[in-house]
Every structure is written in C-alpha cells, then in structure tokens.
C-alpha positions, 0 to 999 in steps of 0.5 A: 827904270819902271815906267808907266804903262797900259795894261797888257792883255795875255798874250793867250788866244781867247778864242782858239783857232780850232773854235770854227762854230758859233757854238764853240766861240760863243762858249769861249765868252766868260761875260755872255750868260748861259741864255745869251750864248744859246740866243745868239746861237740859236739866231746863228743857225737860224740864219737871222745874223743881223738879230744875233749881232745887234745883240752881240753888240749891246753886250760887247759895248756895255761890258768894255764901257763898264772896265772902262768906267772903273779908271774913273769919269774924270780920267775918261773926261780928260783922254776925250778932252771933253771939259763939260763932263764930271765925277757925276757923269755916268760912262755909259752916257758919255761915250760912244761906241767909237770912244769907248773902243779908242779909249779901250786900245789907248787904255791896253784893254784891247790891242790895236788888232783887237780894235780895229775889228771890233771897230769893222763890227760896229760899222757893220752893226751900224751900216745895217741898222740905217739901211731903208726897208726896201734896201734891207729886204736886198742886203744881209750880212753873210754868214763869213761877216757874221761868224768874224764879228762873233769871234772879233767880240769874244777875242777881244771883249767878252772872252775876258774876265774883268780886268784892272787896268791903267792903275800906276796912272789913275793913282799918278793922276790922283796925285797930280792935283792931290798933293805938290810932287818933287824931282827927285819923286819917282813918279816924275821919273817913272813919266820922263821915261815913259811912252808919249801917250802919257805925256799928252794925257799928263798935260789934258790932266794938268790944264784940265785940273787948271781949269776946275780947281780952287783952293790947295787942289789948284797951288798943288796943280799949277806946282805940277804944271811947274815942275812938270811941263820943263821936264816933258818939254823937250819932248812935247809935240807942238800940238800940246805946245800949243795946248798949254799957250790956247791954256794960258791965253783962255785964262787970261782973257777969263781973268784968272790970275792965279792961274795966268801966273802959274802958267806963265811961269811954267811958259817963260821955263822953256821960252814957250810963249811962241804957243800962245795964239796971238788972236781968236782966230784959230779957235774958231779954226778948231771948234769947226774941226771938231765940228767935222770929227763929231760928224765924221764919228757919229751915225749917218756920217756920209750924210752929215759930213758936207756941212761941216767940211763946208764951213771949214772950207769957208773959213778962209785958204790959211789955216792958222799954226796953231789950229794945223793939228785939229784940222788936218786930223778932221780932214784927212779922217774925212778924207780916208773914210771908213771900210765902207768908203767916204762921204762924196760930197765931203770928200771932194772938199776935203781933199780940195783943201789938203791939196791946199797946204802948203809942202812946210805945212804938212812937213809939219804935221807929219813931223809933230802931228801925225806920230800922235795921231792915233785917229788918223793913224788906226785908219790906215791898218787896213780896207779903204782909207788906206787906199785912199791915203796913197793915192792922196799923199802921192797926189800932193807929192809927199815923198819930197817932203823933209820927214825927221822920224824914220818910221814917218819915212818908211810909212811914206816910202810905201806910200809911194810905192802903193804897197797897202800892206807895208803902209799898214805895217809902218802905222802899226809900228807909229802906233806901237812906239806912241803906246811904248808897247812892241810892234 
C-alpha cells in the first residue's frame, strides 16, 4: 500500500571519504559559488577558522531555509505549531537556525546524522560568536572542529542540488481544507498506513485550519476533522488527544459554534471527551513550558533559562494531564543540555521538579509522550545530554517503571547500564520508527 512519506536524500556520500582538504570538501558544495569556495579556502589556510565558518553558516542556513520555503508558509507554520504566522510571512523570518534544522530532518531534507552535525556546527558557530573579547582572544576553534563543520555543511546542505520534497503531503494538505474527502479515497488510506509523524502534523493542519477558515474552506475542514480523527484514533498519542480537547474547549469559550459542533462530533466518535481540560489551568502550565524551550532554543540559553524554569517551579508541585507533554519535554530539554553542557542554575530546578513526578507520571510520558518527542529525543544521539540522561533516569529509578513499547525498553535498559552508545542507538531507532523510515 503507498503511504505518505519524507523525502529521501541519496543514499551516495556527497562528500567522499578521500575528500581530506578544505580544498577537496569545498569543491564538493554544488550551491557554494566559485568566489565563496576560494573565501572559505583561503580563511582555512589562513588559520582564520571562526571567519570561515561564520560565513560557512549563513550560506548553509540560507540555502535549507530556501528548500524549506517551497513546502509553503503555512506547512511550515503548522510543523512549528505557531498560529500567529500566514501565507505572507517570509521563511527566513520566521525560522530560526534550530527550527529550520528539525524542520529540515522532519521533512527528510537531511537524515538525523546529518542533523545532529549540523546542529553541533551551529552551536559552535554560536558558542564563539558570544564569547567576550578577553575570552576570545583564549579560545578558538581548532583546525579538527573546523575541517568536521566544513564536511557537516557540505554532507548535509550545500553538497546537494535543490530538491522537491514532502510533495505527496503539501497536495494532501491542500486537500484537507480545499475539498471534503471520503473513506474509500486513497488518500485516507495512504495516511491510516503511514509513519506518526504525519498523524501529529494531520491533526496541527486539521485544528489549525479550524481555527482560520470561514465559509466552505471550514464545512471542508470540520468534514475532515469527522472522517479523520475516528480513523487515526486508535493510534493517536494522548498528546494530540489532548490537542483536539484544549481544540474544542478554546472554540467553545471563544463562542464559535460552527466549530464547537463540528469537534464535538468528531470527540463523541471516539468517547473522547476525557481530553477536554476541565479548566485554565493547564494552559497556564503550557504557556510556561514553551516559555522554557524559547529560552532553552534560543541565543544565550544558559543565561536566559533560570527564569523561566523558576516560574514553572512555581506554578505549583502538580502538573496537570494535560499540561505532561509540554512540560516534561521543556524540562528535560533543560535538563539534558546541549554538547556544551547545561544552564546550572536552571538545571538544579529542572532536575528538582522531574524528580518530582510521580513513577505513573513518567509511565506516562514515557508510553504516550516520549516516542514522538523528537526534541528530547535527537538529544540523546550523542555528547553530554546523554550522559545526563542516565544518570537522571537512574536517579529516579526508571527501570522499575511499566514501559509497553519495546524500544522505550531497551532505550531504558541501557540507560541502566550507563552504556551512552547503545542509548544513543535505541533513540535512534525511536526516531527512526517516528519517521517510518529504517534505523
């Protein structure tokens, strides 16, 4: 059966292992220009690595900014989960280095090898640019850091023509507000047996859609919503359970009628009215958790962390169901760290308030939560957030905990056994099966 799926680069090596120079990976760059390959050549040889790789970086990021543009705005909006973004926006504004990197790996620009380099380079790059003059005159890149970031950007980015990509969902999209499906379309098919990623991103199109539209673009959307939620049901995460009932329960409050109906219909389909949140509360809960990861994702995050985790801290000991997911994501993100390490201040609280949930709490985010968290998740590839991963989960005995998926089980497994390598493995696998694609 054809299902829908993120585009696969070629499986050929851009850069080939006998490529040892900066010369010979530069000359491997198909989007670098003939004048900025002999720039960043020449600041190589020159020993001037941070200058080489500033520049390096703007044309990496522009160019997978500018693929990711043509999937649409809108598209991008929804992966991001941003409502306050529109057709008119432009790419380049809107997304971030980070963004555009997870977008990049959840769109299959790059494989999560790829990504996680490229990601290491940014944080280089970024580490470097912040450093006061008096550190900077006693730190530099070496020419080992250098010469990985060079072949990372290459490998990963500019070694490749322009590519098409994700097409089978940008027309799927198009169609889930654009015209009323039926069960027996393919398409419907074509999703029921496809990877989650496309679950979650059916229902942020669906709800967003919701949200926006008037007129037959909304009968079409709230149709969609009826046929479609029913058929993924079964194999939703609570976190986008509890997505489509925060949904209903921010349409209700807002007066809009037509689109109360049409989700309570979708809800009483599935007996799904145990996901509408029965107060405020857990929004407030969420809206400090995003609050961390736009600290945590952003430039100077050691030193802008504490603030917000100190006002999640003090929300109160109890973090509400619904609130779980985006809570326990921003905490751990904070907690795990970067390659560089974490923010110390925020860290402390962090870890004070994970050791904090209860064991049926993190059975909970571990069975419905974490096999779709792809932020926590490509943390634990490699460097120092795995580290801190085992020796968090072992603090608060993990193993003990009732886990249904076998490949949450050997992730903790190893995580008992402190082996960084194997828990790096298991992740990768979670994310693999998340993107439908092979480990």
């Amino acid at each position: 059966m054809t299902t829908l799926s993120v585009w696969q680069p070629a499986t050929a090596d851009l850069v080939p292992s006998s490529a040892k120079t900066p010369s010979e990976i530069a000359n491997c760059a198909a989007q670098l220009s003939g004048k900025d390959k002999k720039q960043i050549v020449a600041a190589f040889e020159l020993g001037h690595y941070e200058m080489a790789l500033n520049h390096l970086w703007g044309k990496t990021i522009n160019a997978l900014k500018r693929e990711l543009s043509t999937v649409g705005v809108g598209l991008l909006a929804e992966m991001l989960g941003r409502v306050d973004i529109d057709e008119d926006d432009d790419a380049d504004d809107i997304l971030t280095s980070k963004d555009a990197i997870r977008l990049a790996e959840e769109l299959g620009i790059v494989n999560s090898t790829d990504a996680l380099r490229l990601r290491h380079t940014y944080e280089i790059v970024t580490h470097f640019s912040q450093l006061e003059t008096e550190q900077n005159d006693a730190e530099e890149i070496d020419s080992s850091e250098a010469l990985a970031a060079l072949r990372a950007c290459v490998r990963g980015v500019l070694g490749r023509p322009k590519v098409e990509v994700a097409k089978k969902f940008v027309e799927f999209r198009n169609a889930l507000e654009g015209e009323t499906l039926t069960s027996d379309d393919p398409r419907v098919e074509m999703l029921k047996s496809s990877p989650y990623f496309f679950f979650k991103l059916t229902v942020n199109v669906l709800l967003n859609a919701a949200k926006k539209n008037i007129g037959a673009n909304l009968e079409h959307t709230l149709a969609n919503i009826n046929l479609l939620v029913p058929a993924m049901w079964s194999n939703l995460r609570d976190s986008e359970r509890w997505q489509l009932g925060q949904s209903y329960a921010e349409a209700y409050s807002n007066g809009k009628t037509t689109v109360v109906g049409g989700l309570k219909s979708a809800l009483l389909k599935v007996h799904g009215f145990d996901y509408v949140p029965e107060n405020l509360r857990s929004d407030t809960f969420v809206k400090a958790a995003e609050a961390v990861l736009v600290a945590h994702d952003g430039l100077n995050n050691f030193y802008n962390e504490p603030v917000p985790v100190k006002h999640l801290q003090r929300l109160g000991s109890t973090i509400p169901t619904p609130a779980i997911p985006a809570c326990m994501t921003a905490l751990l993100c904070v907690s795990l760290g970067n390659s560089f390490g974490t923010s110390w201040a925020a860290k402390g609280d962090a870890d004070e308030l994970l050791r904090r949930i209860t064991p049926e709490r993190w059975q909970y985010y571990l069975n419905s939560v974490l096999p779709s968290d792809m932020k926590v998740l490509g943390k634990l590839l490699g460097g120092k957030p795995v580290a801190n991963w085992i020796s968090l989960l072992n603090s608060i005995g993990s193993s003990r905990l009732d886990v249904k998926s076998t490949n949450v089980s050997q992730l903790l497994v190893h995580t008992k056994s402190g082996d960084s390598s194997k828990v790096s493995k298991a992740a990768q696998k979670l994310i693999a099966d998340y993107y439908g694609k092979a480990a």
